[in-house]
N, C-alpha and C positions, 0 to 999 in steps of 0.2 A: 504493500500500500504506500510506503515512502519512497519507495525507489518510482510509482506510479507518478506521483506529488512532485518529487523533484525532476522528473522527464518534463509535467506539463509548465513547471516556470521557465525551467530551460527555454521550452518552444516561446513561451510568452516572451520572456527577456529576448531570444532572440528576433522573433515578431515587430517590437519594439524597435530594439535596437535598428532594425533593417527599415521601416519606417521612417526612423530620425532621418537617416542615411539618402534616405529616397528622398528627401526634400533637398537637396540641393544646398545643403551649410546652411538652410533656413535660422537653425537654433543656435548656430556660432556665430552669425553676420554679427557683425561690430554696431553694421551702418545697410542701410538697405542697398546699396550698389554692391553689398558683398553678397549678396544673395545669387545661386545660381553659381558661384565662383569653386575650383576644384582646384587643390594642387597638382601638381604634376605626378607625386605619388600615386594621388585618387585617379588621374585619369591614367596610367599604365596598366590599376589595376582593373581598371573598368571594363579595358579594352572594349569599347563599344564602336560596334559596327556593327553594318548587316549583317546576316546569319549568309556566309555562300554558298551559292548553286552547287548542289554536288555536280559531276560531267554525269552525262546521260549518252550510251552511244544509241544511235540510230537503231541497230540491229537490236536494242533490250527494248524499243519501243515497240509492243505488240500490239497497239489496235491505240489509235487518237481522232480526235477530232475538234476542228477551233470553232470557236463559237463566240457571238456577241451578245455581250449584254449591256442595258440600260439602269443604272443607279438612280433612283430617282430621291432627291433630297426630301421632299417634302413628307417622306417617311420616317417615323423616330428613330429607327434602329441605324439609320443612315445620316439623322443629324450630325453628329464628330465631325463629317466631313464638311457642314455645313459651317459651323459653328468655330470662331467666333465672328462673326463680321466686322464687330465694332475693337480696335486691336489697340483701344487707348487704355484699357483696361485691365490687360490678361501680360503675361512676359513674353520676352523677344521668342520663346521658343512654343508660342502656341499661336499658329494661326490655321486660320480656313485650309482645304486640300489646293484650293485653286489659288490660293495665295502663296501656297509653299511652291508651288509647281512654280508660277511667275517669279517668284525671289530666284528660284533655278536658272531657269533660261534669262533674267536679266544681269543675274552676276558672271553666268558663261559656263556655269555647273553642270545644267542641263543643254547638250547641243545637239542630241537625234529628237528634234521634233518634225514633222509631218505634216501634208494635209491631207490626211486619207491615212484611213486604218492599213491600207497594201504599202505605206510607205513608198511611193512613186516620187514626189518630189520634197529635197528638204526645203522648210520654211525659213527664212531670214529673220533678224529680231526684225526687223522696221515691218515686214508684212505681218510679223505676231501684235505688233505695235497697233496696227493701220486697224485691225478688230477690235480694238478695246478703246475707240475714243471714236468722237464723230464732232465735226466742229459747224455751227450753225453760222450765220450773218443773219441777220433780222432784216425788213425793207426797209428800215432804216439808215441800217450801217451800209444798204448798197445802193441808196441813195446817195451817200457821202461819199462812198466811191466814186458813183456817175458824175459826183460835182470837184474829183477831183482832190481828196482827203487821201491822206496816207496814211494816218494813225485811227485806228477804228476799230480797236481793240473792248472799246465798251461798249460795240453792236454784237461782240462773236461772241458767242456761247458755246463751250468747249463740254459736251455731254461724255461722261468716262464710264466704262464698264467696270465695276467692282464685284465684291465676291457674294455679295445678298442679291445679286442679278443671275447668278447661276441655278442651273433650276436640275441638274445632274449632272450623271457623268456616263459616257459608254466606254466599255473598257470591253478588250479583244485577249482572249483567252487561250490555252490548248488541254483538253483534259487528253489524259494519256494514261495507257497500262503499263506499268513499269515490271516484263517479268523479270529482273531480278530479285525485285522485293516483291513482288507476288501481289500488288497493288494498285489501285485508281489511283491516281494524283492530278493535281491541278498546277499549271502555272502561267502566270499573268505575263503578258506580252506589252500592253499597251492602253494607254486611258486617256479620255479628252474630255475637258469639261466642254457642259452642253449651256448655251446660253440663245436669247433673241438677237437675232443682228442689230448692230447696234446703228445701223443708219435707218432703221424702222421706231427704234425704242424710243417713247415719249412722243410720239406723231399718231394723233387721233384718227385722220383719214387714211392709213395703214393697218392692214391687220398682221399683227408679229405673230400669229400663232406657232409659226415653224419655229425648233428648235434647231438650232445649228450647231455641230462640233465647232470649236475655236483651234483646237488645233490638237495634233496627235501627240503623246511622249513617249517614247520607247521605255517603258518600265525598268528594264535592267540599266540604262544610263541615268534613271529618276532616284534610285534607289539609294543611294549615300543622301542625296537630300531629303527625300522621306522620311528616312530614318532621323533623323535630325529636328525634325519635328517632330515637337508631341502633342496626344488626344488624351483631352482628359478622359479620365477614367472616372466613370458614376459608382462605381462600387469602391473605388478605394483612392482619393485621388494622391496619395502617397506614392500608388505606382502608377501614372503615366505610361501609355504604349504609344508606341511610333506608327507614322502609319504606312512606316513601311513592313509591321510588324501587321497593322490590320489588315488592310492589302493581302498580306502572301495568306494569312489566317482565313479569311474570305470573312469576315465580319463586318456584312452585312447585308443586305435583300436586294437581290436585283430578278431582272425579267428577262428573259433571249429571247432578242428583236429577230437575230439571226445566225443562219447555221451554214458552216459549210456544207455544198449541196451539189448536186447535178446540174441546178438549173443556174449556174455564175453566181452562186452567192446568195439568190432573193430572199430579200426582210419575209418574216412570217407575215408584216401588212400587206404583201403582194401577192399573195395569194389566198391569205382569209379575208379578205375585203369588206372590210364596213360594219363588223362587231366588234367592238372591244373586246368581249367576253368571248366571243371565239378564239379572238386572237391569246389571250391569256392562256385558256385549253390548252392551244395549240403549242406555247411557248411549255407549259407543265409538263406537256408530253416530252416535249425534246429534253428535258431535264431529267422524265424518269427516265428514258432510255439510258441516256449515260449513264444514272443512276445504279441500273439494272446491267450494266455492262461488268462490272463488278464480279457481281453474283454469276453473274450466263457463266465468265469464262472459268469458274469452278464445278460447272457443270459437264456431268463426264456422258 
């Protein structure tokens, strides 16, 4: 019974202990600018980085297939990614998905992005740019023009796309049978947040209802900056997960728009036409089959 007793303070004290530890020198800052601060001790031992890709040969791939799916934010279990928009509030190392991703590709961190999930052509930052802003003149300020004004900087209205404008995400997948471990797996290839174009956004006589990718990222070149970001965690927020840790875990709810196929790829809307609710079935279905692919191939 004592030997039981002194196991569970152990676990307690060390519980604790690994708590304090999670907060970043929270309970040692001097001064709030120490907060978040590690010596170089604590970061050798941390060694924090991504978890990497074991190799995979071709020939231990026994049965795959890529498929796309749609995250759609305005679901709770997909808020983290959503969340925070407002970044006057929260530390330098929590922001939105689509905010981590732009801090990437403007510092030069992230440089395989795309316009199209086939990766056909790379995007430039100024064409990544040219999507997240749109700049008005009023008939005013192009009256001042016509009359010959050069500075007319208090007619322009400079409309900017931000992270409470993204409405998901679609991300491009491969599930795969690995026999040497005798298992399904999954692994992420590529994600684009989904937003309205932004030369329709805020224009009454426009209807923005289409969603449009903003641009593609190659997952495995995203991946040191993901990680580098953290999601609060609602269950404990002493431990913080990365989201490059949610990502590979698959934490969270999405829908497959579409499947690799015979017919060049077609979205499931292209051929279940005009029900939602079919369309969802239909997405369910290609889910269980993979699902069930699993199982078959244990089947003698």
């Amino acid at each position: 019974m004592m030997n039981k007793k002194n196991i569970g303070i152990f676990i307690l004290a060390f519980l604790l202990f690994s708590a304090t530890y999670a907060q970043s020198n929270l309970l040692n800052a001097k001064k709030p600018s120490n907060i978040g601060e590690k010596t170089d001790e604590q970061l050798a031992v941390d060694n924090d980085k991504p978890l990497e890709y074991g190799y995979i040969d071709d020939r231990d791939i026994l049965w795959s297939k890529v498929v796309w799916e749609y995250i759609d934010l305005n679901e709770r279990i997909n808020l983290p990614m959503y969340y925070p928009v407002d970044t006057t509030t929260v530390s330098g190392n929590r922001r939105s998905l689509f905010d981590t991703l732009l801090r990437g590709i403007k510092s030069g961190v992230i440089t395989e992005v795309y316009d199209d999930s086939y990766f056909t052509a790379k995007m430039t930052k100024a064409e990544i740019s040219s999507k997240l802003y749109r700049i008005d003149t009023t008939e005013a300020g192009i009256d001042e023009l016509n009359a010959g004004a050069t500075n007319i900087d208090e007619y322009v209205d400079k409309i900017n796309l931000t992270s409470q404008d993204i409405e998901g995400f679609k991300i491009k997948g491969l599930w795969y049978f690995d026999k040497r471990q005798g298992e399904l797996k999954y692994r992420l290839l590529a994600l684009a947040p989904i937003a309205p174009d932004i030369q329709m956004m805020g224009r009454e006589d426009m209807d923005i209802s289409e969603q449009l990718p903003l641009f593609w990222v190659w997952f495995p070149d995203a991946r040191q900056t993901l990680h580098e970001m953290k999601v609060f965690n609602q269950k404990n927020s002493a431990y913080p997960i990365s989201y490059d840790h949610l990502l590979n875990a698959r934490r969270f709810n999405s829908i497959i728009y579409r499947e690799e196929n015979i017919y060049g790829n077609r979205d499931v809307a292209q051929y279940v036409k005009g029900n939602a609710l079919f369309q969802v079935i239909e997405s369910n279905k290609i889910k269980d089959e993979i699902r069930n692919k699993e199982l078959d191939m244990w089947n003698y």
